[in-house]
N, C-alpha and C positions, 0 to 999 in steps of 0.2 A: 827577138822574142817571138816565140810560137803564140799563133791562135790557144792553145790550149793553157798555156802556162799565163796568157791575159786573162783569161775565163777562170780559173785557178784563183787566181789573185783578187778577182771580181769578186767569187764567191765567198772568200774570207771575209773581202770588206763588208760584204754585205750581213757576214755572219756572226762578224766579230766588230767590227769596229762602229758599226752602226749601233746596234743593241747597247755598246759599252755608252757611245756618246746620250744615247735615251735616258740609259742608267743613271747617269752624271747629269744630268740633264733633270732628271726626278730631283735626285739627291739633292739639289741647288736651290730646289723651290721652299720656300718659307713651311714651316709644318703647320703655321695656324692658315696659310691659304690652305692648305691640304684639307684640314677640317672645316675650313669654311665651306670648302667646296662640298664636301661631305662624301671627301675620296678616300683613300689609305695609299699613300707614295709606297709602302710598303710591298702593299698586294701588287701596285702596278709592275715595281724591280720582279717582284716572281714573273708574271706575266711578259716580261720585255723579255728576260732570261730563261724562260720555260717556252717561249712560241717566240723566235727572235724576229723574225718578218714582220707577221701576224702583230705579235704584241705590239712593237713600235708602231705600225701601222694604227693599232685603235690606243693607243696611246696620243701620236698625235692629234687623230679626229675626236678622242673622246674626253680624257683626263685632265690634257693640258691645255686646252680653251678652256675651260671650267676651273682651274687654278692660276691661271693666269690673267683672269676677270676678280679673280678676288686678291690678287695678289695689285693688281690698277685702281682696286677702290678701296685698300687698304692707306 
């Protein structure tokens, strides 16, 4: 396999299968953590799907610590 056809494959994963697992990964979380948290899992799927990097990125550091504290003391 060529350098370029691993960077290829790279790039998918990182554009496509990473964002999907975020996606599903929202989807899973209880909806009353959602509004405990006083998030919208909704706005975050546009955000993970509109900025795929980016979104997952402040996804993890922002949305899902904060849903996932209300989802441990529910």
């Amino acid at each position: 396999m060529h350098p370029r056809e691993v960077a290829i494959i790279g790039a998918l994963v990182l554009v496509v299968l990473v964002p999907w697992l975020a996606v599903r990964d929202i989807r899973r979380q209880p909806k009353g953590a959602w509004r405990a948290a006083g998030r919208s899992g909704w706005a975050w799927v546009v955000v993970v799907v509109g900025f795929p990097l980016l979104g997952v990125a402040l996804y993890l550091r922002i949305a899902r610590p904060a849903v996932r504290r209300e989802v441990c003391s529910q």
